[in-house]
ZABASE-158659 format. One record per atom (N, C-alpha, C): residue in one letter; atom name; x, y, z. Coordinates in Angstrom, 1 decimal. Example, Ala and Ser with C-alpha at 12.3 -4.5 7.8 and 13.67 -1.06 7.14 Angstrom:
R	res	atom	c1	c2	c3
R	A	N	13.2	-5.7	7.8
R	A	CA	12.3	-4.5	7.8
R	A	C	13.2	-3.3	7.8
R	S	N	12.8	-2.2	7.1
R	S	CA	13.7	-1.1	7.1
R	S	C	12.9	0.0	7.9
***
This chain:
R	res	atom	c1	c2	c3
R	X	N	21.1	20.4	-2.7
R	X	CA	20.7	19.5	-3.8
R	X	C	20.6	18.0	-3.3
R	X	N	21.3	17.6	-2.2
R	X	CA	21.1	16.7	-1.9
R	X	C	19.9	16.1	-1.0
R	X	N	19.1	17.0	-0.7
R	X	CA	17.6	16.6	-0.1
R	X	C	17.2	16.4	-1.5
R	X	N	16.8	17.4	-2.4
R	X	CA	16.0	16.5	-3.6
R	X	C	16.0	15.5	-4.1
R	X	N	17.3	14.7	-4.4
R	X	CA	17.5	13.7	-4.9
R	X	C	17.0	12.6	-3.8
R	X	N	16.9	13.1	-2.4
R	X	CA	16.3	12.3	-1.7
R	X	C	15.1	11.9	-1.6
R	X	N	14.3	13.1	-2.3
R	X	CA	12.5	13.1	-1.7
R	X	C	12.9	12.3	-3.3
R	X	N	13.1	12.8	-4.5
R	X	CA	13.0	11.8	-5.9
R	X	C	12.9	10.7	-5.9
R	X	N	14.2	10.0	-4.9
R	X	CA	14.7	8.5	-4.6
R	X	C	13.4	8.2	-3.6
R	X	N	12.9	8.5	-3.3
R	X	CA	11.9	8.2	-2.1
R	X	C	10.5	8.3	-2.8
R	X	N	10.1	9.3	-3.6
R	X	CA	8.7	9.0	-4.9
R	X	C	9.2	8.0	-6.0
R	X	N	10.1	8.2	-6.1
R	X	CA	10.3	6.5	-7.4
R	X	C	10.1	5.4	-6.5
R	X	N	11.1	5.1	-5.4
R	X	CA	10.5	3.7	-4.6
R	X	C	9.0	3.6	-4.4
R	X	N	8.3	4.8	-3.6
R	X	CA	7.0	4.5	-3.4
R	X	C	6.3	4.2	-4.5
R	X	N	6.4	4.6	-6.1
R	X	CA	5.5	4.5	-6.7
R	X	C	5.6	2.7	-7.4
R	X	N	7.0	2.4	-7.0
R	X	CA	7.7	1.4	-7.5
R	X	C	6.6	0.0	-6.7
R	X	N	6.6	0.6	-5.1
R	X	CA	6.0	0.0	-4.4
R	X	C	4.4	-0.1	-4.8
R	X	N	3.7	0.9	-5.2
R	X	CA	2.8	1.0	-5.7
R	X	C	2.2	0.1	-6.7
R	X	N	3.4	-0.1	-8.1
R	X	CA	3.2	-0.8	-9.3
R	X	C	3.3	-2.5	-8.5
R	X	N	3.5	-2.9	-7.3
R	X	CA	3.8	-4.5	-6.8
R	X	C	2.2	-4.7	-6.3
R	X	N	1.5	-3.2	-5.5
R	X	CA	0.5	-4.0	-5.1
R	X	C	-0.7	-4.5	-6.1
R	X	N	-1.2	-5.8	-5.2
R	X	CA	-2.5	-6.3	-5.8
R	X	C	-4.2	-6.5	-5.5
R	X	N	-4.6	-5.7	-6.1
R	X	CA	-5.8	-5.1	-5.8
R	X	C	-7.0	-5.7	-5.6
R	X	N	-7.7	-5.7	-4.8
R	X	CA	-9.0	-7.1	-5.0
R	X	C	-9.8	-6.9	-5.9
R	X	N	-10.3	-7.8	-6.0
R	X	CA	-11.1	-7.9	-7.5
R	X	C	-13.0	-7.3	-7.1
R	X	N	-13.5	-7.1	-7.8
R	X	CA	-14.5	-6.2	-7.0
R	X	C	-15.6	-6.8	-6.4
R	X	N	-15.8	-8.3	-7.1
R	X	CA	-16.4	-9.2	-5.9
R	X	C	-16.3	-9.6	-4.4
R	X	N	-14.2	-9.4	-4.4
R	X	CA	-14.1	-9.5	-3.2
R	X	C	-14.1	-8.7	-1.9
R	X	N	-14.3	-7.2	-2.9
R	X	CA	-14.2	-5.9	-2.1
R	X	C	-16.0	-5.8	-2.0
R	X	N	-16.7	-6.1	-2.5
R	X	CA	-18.3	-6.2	-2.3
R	X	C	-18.7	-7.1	-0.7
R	X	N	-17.7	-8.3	-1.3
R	X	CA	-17.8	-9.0	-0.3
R	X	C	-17.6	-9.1	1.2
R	X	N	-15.9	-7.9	1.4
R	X	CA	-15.2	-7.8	2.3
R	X	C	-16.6	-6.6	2.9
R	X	N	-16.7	-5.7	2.1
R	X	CA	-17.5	-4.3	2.6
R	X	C	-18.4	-5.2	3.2
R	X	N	-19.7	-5.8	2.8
R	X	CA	-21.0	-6.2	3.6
R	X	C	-20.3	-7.2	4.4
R	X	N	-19.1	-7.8	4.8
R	X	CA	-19.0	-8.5	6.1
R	X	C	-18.4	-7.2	7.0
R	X	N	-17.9	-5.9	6.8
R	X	CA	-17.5	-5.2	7.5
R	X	C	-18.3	-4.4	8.0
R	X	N	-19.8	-4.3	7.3
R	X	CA	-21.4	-3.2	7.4
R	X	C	-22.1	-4.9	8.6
R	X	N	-21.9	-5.7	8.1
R	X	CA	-22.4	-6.9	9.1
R	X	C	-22.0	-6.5	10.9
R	X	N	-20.4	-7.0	10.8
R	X	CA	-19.7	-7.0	11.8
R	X	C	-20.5	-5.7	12.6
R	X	N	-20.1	-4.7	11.5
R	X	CA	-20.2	-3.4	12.9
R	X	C	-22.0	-3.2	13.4
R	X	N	-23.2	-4.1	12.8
R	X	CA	-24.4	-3.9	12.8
R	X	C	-24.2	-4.8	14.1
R	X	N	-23.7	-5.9	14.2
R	X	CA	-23.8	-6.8	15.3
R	X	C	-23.2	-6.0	16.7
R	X	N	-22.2	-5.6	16.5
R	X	CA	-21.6	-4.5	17.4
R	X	C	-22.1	-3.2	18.1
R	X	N	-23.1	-2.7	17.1
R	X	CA	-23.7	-1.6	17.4
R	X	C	-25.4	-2.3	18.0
R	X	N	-25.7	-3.3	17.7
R	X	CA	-27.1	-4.0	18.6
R	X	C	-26.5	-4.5	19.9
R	X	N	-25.2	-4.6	19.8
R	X	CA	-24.3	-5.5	21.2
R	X	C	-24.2	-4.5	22.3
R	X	N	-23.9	-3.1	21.7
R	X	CA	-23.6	-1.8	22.2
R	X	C	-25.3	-1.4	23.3
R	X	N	-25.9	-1.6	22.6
R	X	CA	-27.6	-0.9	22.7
R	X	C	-27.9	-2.1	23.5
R	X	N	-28.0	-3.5	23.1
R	X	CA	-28.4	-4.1	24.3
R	X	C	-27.8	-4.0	25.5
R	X	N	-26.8	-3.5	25.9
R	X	CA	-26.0	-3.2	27.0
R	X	C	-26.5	-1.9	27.5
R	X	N	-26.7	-1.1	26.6
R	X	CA	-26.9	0.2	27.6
R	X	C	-28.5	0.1	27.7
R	X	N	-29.2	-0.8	27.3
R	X	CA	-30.4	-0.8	27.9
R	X	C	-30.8	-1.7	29.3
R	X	N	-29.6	-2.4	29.2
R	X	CA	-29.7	-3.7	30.5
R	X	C	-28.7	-2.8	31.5
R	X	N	-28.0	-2.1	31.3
R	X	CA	-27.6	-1.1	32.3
R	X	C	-28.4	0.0	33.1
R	X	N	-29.0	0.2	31.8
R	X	CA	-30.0	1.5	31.9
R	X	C	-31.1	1.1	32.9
R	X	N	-31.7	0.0	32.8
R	X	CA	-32.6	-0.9	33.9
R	X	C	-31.9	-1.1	34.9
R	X	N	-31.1	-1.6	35.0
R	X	CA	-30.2	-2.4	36.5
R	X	C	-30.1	-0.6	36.8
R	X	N	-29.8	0.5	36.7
R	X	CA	-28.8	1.8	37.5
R	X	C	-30.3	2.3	37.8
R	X	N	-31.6	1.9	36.7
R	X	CA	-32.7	3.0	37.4
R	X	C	-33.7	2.0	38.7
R	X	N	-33.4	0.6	38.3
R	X	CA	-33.5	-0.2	39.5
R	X	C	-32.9	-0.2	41.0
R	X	N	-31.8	0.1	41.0
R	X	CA	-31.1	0.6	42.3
R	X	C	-31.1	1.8	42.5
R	X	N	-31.2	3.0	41.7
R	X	CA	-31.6	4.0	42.2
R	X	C	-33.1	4.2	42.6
R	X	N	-33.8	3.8	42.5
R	X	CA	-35.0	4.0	43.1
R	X	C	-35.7	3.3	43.9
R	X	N	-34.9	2.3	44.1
R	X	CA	-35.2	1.0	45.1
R	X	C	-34.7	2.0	46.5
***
């Protein structure tokens, strides 16, 4: 009996914890998403210009 009262005491805290958080408002979550679809677009052209300036420099020495 004494595990139950434990998982209990442990879903009341969490949900307790639950009722404290504060949620963004949905401008700021619009906002946060397109800086996070930004970030990774810059990342992924950063990615590609590299494997293309690799891709030239490894077919340049191999066939030199």
């Amino acid at each position: 009996m004494c595990g139950v009262n434990k998982v209990t005491k442990f879903l009341n805290q969490s949900l307790d914890e639950l009722k404290k958080i504060q949620w963004p408002s949905k401008k700021e979550t619009l906002r946060l998403t397109g800086f996070v679809i930004g970030v990774s677009a810059v990342a992924g052209l950063l990615v590609m210009m590299f494997d293309y300036v690799f891709k030239k420099f490894l077919t340049y020495l191999l066939t030199k």
